[in-house]
N, C-alpha and C positions, 0 to 999 in steps of 0.2 A: 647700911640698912638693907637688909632685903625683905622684899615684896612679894608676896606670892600670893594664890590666888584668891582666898579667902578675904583678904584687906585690901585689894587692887583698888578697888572703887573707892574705898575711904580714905586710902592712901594718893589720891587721883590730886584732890587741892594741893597738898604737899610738896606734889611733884611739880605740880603746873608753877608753884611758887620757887621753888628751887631754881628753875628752869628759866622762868623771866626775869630773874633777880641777875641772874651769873653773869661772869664775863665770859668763860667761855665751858665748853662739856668735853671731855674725852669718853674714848667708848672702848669697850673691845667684848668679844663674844667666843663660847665656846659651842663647837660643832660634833657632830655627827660623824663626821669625817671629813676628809679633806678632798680625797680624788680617788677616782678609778682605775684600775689598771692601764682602760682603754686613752683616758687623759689626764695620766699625770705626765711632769713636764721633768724629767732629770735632764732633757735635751736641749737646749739654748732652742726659744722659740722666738717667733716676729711676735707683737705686741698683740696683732690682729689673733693670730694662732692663740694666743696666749690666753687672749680674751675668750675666745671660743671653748677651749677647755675647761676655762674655771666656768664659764656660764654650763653648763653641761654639770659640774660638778655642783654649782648651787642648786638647782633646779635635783638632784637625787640625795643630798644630804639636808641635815635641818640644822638651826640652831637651836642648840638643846638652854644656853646662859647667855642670857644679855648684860653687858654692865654699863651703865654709864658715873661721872662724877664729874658734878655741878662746881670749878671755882670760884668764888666770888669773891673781890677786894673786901675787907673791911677798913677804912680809915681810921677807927677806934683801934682797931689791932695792930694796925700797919702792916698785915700779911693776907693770906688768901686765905677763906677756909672755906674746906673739902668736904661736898657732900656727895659720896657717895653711895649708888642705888645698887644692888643685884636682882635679878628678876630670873628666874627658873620660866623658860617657856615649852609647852606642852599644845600641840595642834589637837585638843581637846574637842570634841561633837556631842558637847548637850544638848543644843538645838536640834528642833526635829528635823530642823533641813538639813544636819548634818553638813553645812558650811563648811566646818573647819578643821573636817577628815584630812587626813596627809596618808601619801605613801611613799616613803623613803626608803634607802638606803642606810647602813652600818660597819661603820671601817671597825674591823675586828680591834687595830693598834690602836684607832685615837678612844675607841670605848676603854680598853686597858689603861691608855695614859688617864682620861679621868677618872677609875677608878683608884689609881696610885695617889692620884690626888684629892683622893675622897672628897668625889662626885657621886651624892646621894639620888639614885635612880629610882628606889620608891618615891623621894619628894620631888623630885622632878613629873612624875608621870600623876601624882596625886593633888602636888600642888602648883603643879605648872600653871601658867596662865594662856590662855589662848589666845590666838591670834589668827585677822585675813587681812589680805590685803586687800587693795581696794576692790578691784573686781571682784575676790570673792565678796565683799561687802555688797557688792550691788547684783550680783547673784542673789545672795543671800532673801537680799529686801523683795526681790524679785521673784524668790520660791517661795516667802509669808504670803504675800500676796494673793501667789495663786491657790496657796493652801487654803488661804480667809475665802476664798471662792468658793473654792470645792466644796467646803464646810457647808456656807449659804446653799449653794446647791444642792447637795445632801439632806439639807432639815427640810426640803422643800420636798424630797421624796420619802415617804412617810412609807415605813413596812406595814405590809397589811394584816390586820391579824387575825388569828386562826386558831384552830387544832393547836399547834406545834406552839405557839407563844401565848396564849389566850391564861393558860392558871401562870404562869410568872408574871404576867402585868396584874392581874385583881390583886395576887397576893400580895405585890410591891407596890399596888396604889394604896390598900387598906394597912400596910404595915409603916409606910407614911403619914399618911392620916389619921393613924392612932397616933405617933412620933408629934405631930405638929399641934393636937388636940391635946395631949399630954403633959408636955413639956415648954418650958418657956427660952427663951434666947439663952438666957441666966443659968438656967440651973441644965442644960443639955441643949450644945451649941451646933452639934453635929449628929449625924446618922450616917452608922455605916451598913450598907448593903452587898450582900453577894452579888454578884455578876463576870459567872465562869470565863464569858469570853467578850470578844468583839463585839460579836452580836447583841448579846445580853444590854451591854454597856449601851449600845446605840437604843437599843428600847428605851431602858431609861431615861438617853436625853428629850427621848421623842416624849414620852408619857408625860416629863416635868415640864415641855413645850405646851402639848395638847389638855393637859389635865391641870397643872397648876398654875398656866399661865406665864408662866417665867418669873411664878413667887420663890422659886430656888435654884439656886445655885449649885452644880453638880461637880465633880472632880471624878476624873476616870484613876485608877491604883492597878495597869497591867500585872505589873510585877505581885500583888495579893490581889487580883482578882476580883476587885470590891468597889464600890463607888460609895464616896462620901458628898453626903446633901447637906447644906446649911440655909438657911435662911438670907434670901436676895436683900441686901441693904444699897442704898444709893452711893457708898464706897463701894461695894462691891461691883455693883451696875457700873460705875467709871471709870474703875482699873479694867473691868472685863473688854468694854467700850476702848479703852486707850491700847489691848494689847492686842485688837485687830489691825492698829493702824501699824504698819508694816516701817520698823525703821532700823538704824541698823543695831548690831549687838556692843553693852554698853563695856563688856568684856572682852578688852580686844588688845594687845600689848601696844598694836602699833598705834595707839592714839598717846604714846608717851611719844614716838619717831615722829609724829605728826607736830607737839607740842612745839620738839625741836626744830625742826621746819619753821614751823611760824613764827619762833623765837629768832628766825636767823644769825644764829649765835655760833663762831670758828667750831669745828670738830676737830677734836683731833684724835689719831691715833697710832700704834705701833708694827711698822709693815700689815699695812690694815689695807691690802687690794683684795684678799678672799674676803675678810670681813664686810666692806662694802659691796661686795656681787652679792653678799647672802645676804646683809641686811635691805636690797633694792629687792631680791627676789623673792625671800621671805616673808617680807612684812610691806612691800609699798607699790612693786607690778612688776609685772614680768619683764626681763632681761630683754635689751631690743637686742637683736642681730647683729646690729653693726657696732663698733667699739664708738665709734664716734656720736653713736644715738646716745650712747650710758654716758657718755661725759656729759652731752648736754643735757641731758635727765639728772642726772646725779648733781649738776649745776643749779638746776633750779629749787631743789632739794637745799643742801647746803653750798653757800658762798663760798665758804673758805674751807678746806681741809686739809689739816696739816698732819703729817706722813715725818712720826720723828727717827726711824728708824734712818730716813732720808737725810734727817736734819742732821745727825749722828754725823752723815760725812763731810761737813763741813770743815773745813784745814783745823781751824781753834780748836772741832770739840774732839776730831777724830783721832789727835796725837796722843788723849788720854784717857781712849778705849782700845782693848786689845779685842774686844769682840761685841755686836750691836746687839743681841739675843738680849728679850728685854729684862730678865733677871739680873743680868751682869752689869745692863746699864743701871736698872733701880740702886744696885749697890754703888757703882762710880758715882752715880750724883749725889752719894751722902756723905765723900769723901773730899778732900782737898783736890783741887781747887773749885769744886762747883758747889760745897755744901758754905761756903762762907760769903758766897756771892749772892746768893738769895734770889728772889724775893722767898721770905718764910711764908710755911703752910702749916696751918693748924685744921684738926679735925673741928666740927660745928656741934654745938650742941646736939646731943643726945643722937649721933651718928658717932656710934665707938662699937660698931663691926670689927675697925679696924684703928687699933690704937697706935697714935702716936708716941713714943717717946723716944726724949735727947740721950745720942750714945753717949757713953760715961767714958772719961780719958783712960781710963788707967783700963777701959777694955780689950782683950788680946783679939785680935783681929787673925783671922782662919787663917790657912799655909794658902798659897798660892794654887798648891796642885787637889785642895777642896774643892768640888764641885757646887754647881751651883744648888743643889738638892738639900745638900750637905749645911748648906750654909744661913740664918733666918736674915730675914729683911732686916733685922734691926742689928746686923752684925756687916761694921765698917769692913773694908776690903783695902789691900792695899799695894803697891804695885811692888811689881817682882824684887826691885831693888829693894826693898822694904822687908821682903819675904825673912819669920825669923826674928823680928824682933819683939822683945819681949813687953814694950811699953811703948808702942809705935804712937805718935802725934795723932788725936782725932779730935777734929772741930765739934766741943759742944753744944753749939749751935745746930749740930745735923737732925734731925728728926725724920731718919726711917718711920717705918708703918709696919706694925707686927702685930698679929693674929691676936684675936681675945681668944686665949686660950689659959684657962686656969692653973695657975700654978707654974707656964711658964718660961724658961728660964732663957740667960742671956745668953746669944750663940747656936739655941734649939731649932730643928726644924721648924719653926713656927709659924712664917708664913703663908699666907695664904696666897701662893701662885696659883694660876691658870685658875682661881675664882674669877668670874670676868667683872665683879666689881672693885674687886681689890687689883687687878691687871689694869682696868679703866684709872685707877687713882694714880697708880705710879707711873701709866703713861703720861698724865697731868702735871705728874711732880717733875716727870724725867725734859718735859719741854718746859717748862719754865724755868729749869737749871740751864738745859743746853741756851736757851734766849737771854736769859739776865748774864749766863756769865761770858755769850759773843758780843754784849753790847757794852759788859762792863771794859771786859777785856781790850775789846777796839779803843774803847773811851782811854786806857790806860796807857796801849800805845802811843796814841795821841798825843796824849800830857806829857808823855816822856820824851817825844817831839821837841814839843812846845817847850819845855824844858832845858834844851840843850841849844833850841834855837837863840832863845833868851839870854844863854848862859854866853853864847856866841857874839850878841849882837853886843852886850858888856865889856864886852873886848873888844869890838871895833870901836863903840863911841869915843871922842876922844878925850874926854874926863871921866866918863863912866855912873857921871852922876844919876842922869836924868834918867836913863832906860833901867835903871836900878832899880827907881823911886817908881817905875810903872810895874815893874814886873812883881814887886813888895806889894803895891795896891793891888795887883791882877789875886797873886794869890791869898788875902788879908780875904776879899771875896767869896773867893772859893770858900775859906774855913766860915765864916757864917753861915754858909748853908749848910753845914754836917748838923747831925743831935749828937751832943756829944752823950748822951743816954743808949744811944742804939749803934756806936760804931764798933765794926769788926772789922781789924785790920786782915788785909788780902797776907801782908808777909808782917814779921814781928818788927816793931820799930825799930828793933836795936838794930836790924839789919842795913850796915852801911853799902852793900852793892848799887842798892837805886842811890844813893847822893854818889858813890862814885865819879870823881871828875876825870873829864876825857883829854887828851892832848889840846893844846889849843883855847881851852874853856877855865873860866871862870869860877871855884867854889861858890855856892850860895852862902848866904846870909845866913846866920843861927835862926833869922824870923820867917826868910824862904824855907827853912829845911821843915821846921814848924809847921809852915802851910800847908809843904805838898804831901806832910805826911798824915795831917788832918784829911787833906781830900783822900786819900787814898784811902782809911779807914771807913770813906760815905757808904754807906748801905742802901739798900733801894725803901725809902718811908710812904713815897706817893704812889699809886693804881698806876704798875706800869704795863697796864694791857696795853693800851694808846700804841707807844713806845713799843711793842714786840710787835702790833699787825702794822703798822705803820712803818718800820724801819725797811727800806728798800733792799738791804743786803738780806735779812731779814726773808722777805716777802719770795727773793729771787727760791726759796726750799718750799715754795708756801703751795699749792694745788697741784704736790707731784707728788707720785707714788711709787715705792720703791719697787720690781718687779724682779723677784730670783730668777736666776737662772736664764734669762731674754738676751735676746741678741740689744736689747737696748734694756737698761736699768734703769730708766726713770719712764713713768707713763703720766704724762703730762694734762690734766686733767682740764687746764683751761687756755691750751693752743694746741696746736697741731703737733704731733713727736716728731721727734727727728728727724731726718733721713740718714738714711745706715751712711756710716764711714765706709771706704772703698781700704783691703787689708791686700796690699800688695806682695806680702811676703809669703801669705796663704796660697795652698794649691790643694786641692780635692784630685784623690787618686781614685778612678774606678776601674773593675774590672779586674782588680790583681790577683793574679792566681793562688789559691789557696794553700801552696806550697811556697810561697816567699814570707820571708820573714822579715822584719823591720830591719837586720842588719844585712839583708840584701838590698832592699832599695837604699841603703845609707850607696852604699857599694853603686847599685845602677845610675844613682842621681848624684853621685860624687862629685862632677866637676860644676853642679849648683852653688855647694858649700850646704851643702842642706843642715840646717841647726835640729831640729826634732820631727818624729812619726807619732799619729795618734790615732790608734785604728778606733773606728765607727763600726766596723761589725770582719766578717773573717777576708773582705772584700773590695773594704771600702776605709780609706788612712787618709789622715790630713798631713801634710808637707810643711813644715814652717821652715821657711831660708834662713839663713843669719845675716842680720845686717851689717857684721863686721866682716872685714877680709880675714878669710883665711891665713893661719900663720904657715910656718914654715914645716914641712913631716917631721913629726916626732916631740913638735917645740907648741906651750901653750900658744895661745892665740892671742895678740894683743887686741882690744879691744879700742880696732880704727874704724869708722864707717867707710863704707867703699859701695860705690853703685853695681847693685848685684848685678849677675844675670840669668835673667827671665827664661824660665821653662817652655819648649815648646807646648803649644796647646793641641786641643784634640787626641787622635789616638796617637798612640808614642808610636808604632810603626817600626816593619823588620827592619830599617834602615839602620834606625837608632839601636836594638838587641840583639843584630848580627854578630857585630864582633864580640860580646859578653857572650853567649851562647854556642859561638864557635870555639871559640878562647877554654869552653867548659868553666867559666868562674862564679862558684857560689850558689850551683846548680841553677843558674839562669837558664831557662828554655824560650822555645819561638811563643811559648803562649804569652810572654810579657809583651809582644808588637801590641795584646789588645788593651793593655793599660791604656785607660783614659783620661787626661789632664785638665782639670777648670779652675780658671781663678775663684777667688771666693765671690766676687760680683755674679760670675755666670752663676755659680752653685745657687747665690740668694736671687736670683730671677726666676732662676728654675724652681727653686720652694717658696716662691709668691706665688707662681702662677698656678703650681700645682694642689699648695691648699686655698686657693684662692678660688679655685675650681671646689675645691670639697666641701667650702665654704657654703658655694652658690646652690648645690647639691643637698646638703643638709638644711640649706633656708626652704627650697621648694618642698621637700619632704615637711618640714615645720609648717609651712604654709597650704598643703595641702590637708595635712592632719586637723589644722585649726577649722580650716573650709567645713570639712568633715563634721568636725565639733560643732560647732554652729549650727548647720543644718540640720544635726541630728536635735540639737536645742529646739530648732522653731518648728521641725515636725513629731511630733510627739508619738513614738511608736504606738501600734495599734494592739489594741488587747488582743493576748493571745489566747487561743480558739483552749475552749472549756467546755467539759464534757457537760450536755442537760442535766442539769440539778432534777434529782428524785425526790420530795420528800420524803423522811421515814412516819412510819406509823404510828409509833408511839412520840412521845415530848420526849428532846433531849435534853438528856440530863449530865452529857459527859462534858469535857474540857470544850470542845468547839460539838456544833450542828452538824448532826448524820448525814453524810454526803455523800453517796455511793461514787464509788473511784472511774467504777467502767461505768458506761452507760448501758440500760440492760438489751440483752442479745436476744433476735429471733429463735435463737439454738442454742443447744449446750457444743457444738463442735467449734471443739481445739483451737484449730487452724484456723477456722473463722474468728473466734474472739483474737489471736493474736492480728489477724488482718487487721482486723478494725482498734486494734490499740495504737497497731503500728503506722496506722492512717492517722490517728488524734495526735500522735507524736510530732509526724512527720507536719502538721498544720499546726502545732504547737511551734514549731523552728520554723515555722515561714517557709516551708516547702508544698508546691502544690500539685498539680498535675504536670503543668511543664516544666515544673522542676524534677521529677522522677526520668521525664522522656527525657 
């Protein structure tokens, strides 16, 4: 379903119901861009660094698409069904205060990637919804306020009249008072009046203050020039009355972010660490400084968030994805083995944005080396070995999610990628696959335990009666609790591999093989939210967030991260002379065993040792561990490039004594401290700017100097009131008029006498 800004507010109960009903929400969001030259991260950074860049990066980019999707069990259905929302947001300024102006940033590529994705930017910018965050919220409340002041104060200084406005007020009170003497409520509900300017306009309110008492009710029309008068009624009186009281705007996206908040309901989402910097700085308050401030903000925000892209590397789920990119996952979980493990998901009434339906068996499934562009959501995938076949096995029980698009067809580009509600839905879909099928799966190793232990203990006892008669009861058990209406076997029954008996073991019973093959067939029928935040192996992927590219890949959202491994095989070369080449230092560092070189710029290479012992010259290497040895540290020094440079081998010269050696430990001391420093440097710059901001808020700059108003002669009759430009001159000379212009100027910019000396 999307939302935009037209039906926000009606659509408001809708949401709130969604939202408190669900078991849990996923989210995902499309942006403006991702980073800037000056911070993006192609470089392995510390978590801190890391932090710092994307906050920088939130703070000049926007979100252009929100998405979230509502799961909720149904026990009628015995699946989940999927509600999901899209929401187009647009930092829109109807307000007079002009609250929820933005100025951003535009990454030329990711405007291109949503345009390939047909991302509509007139509806975006037309029907966007707007949104502030809290502080501009209380900004906001905070500039009605003073407006509703200004105003009161205003009608309290009444223009005086004269010459210059004396025939527009008689004409505009007696062309009223014909209107009102005239006409009745019924038959002419309104009057509309010229009123060229400003000025004009403010007469009016005055006249219908002083003259009618406050029997009408006025509207200013800048834009046509004109004011429209109706007749004061006691609704009108108490809307007028309610919309002095300053509160905040009822048009605001993040009061959907807020809902979820108070719903304390898991989020989840898809390598979603930029997505949560932009949705904290976007829509809920500004980014703290310190990494560890946003955890615990973000903490109090939501309990639980779960990072599936994370979850993806768990051993069970990771052996059968050859890549986390969430397209590719959307397609694995609609395949064997995670599309038969369930829990099912069904769209909800009257949200078919994005339609479900079950792939059909006899569907050919795309070649391997199809991309994922190439390929619609509702088009099964299937692994390399598979690649080529013409009627490949698909579970139809699977139900991808593909596009309402007319007419169609199966295998079509037709999904709706990077929509961020249809992105929010298959992150929904893709954790609940990875979670029902590590808990089914655990569960199944188990029994197959259990199973063999049984089959074991039947051979010790020494009749074999009794432990038979338990094991027959054990699983007699298990089959009562399957429906046999809703079982989908994980493998075909006919398959004798799982009764396979092992050395040692016992065949089961025709009534055992029965059993375990009933249990195997159970499918998930009861709300197994409980069961996924609850499971402790479970929980160990739950408040950590996958972080590219980082000297540490998990950022820990509810302890403390890591501390860095120590990489003793690593060496950082500085200072190398621009004339060596990687198969010179193989050559200088020889007797290391040096395993690879990876140059950082034309300068600077990193040293990886091998940790096996070198083979024999000429002969591969067997691969033995052997205790290296360790590179001198510091600078390498003529002692060590004498003989290589006397020798003349490899064009080594005396400039290599100034190579400089550091383990990887020293190198990451040396780049803590040093953006640790640029850290503290960019916070006093932020905190000095803010100083600034503030101050400049509680003193109110002072009007700047304006030449004496002239009246003109005649009544103005143009667009605005004759207001002579210069003020007039003792003399017609030149030079003097420009003095004295350049004087008004220069007291116009706050410049005075001691600012000229």
């Amino acid at each position: 379903m999307e939302i935009l800004k037209g039906d926000f507010e009606a659509k408001l109960p809708l949401l709130q119901q969604a939202i408190s009903t669900c078991d849990f929400i996923s989210m995902d969001t499309e942006m403006s861009g991702l980073s800037t030259a000056a911070n993006s991260h192609r470089n392995p950074d510390s978590l801190a660094t890391r932090y710092s860049k994307v906050s920088v990066s939130a703070k000049d980019f926007l979100v252009v698409q929100l998405g979230i999707c509502c799961f909720t069990w149904s026990d009628k259905l015995g699946a989940y069904e999927a509600r999901p929302f899209n929401f187009p947001c647009f930092p829109s300024n109807d307000d007079d205060a002009k609250s929820g102006e933005r100025f951003f940033l535009s990454q030329s590529s990711s405007l291109e990637f949503l345009l390939k994705n047909h991302f509509d930017f007139n509806k975006w910018i037309r029907h966007g919804i707007p949104y502030l965050t809290r502080r501009e919220e209380e900004e906001y409340i905070v500039k009605k306020t003073e407006k509703e002041k200004a105003l009161a104060n205003a009608n309290q200084n009444d223009i005086p009249i004269d010459d210059r406005n004396r025939e527009f007020i008689t004409s505009t009170i007696a062309r009223i008072k014909e209107w009102l003497e005239t006409s009745t409520e019924q038959s002419q509900k309104e009057l509309t009046i010229p009123a060229n300017n400003a000025f004009y306009r403010r007469l009016v309110h005055q006249m219908i203050r002083t003259e009618f008492k406050g029997d009408l009710d006025s509207t200013s029309n800048a834009h046509e020039r004109t004011m429209t008068l109706r007749r004061m009624t006691e609704q009108i009186r108490k809307e007028k009355e309610d919309a002095k009281i300053a509160r905040p705007p009822k048009l605001n996206l993040r009061r959907v972010l807020d809902m979820i908040s108070e719903a304390k309901k898991p989020m989840i989402g898809h390598n979603c660490f930029l997505d949560l910097m932009q949705l904290s700085q976007q829509f809920l308050w500004d980014l703290p400084f310190e990494l560890d401030d946003w955890k615990r903000a973000l903490s109090l925000e939501w309990k639980t968030v779960i990072d599936t892209k994370h979850l993806a590397t768990h051993p069970l789920i990771k052996q059968h994805l050859d890549n986390s990119g969430l397209d590719l996952v959307n397609m694995a979980v609609q395949r064997r083995p995670f599309s038969t493990v369930g829990p099912k998901i069904v769209m909800a009434e009257d949200y078919d944005r994005y339609i479900i339906e079950p792939v059909k068996e006899t569907e050919t499934l795309p070649a391997v080396s199809e991309t994922p562009a190439t390929v619609g959501a509702g088009a099964p995938t299937v692994d390399k070995a598979d690649a080529g076949s013409k009627a490949p096995k698909v579970d139809a029980a699977s139900t991808p999610a593909t596009a309402k698009d007319a007419g169609a067809k199966s295998g079509d580009n037709n999904a709706k990628y990077h929509e961020a509600g249809f992105d929010a839905f298959i992150t929904g879909q893709a954790y609940l696959r990875f979670a029902g099928y590590i808990l089914k799966e655990r569960q199944r190793i188990e029994d197959e335990e259990e199973e063999h232990a049984r089959k074991r203990r039947r051979v010790d006892s020494p009749d074999g009666s009794s432990t038979e008669a338990d094991a027959v009861s054990a699983t007699l058990i298990d089959t009562t609790e399957a429906k046999d209406d809703e079982k989908v076997a994980e493998k075909p029954a006919t398959n004798t591999e799982d009764l396979e008996v092992e050395d040692g073991e016992v065949e089961e019973t025709e009534m055992e093989k029965e059993a375990i093959l009933e249990k195997r067939k159970r499918v998930i029928m009861e709300n197994p939210t409980h069961d996924f935040l609850a499971d402790e192996e479970l929980q160990e992927y739950y408040n950590k967030l996958h972080v590219m590219r980082s000297d540490f890949p998990i950022l820990d959202l509810a302890g403390p991260d890591p501390e860095p491994e120590d990489r003793p095989y690593s060496y950082l070369l500085r200072n190398v002379p621009a004339s060596i080449q990687s198969s010179t230092l193989f050559h200088l560092f020889e007797q290391y065993n040096p395993y690879t070189f990876s140059w950082s710029d034309d300068t600077t290479a990193w040293l990886q040792i091998s940790k096996f012992a070198p083979g024999p010259p000429g002969e591969e290497a067997e691969r033995v561990p052997y205790e290296p040895k360790y590179l001198p540290l510091g600078r390498l020094g003529e002692e060590y490039v004498k003989p290589f440079y006397e020798a003349q081998e490899m064009g080594i010269d005396h400039h290599a004594a100034d190579i400089e050696i550091l383990t990887w430990k020293q190198w990451y001391e040396e780049r803590e401290a040093r953006e640790r420093q640029q850290r503290e440097a960019t916070r006093a710059q932020r905190e000095s700017q803010a100083s600034q901001n503030q101050q400049f808020r509680k003193n109110a700059l002072k009007k700047p100097f304006r030449a004496p108003y002239t009246p003109p002669v005649s009544t103005p009759t143009s667009d605005s009131p004759a207001v002579s430009a210069v003020p007039t001159l003792p003399n017609n000379d030149k030079h003097s008029q420009a003095e004295t212009v350049a004087g008004s100027k220069r007291k116009h910019d706050g410049e005075g006498e001691q600012g000229r000396e």
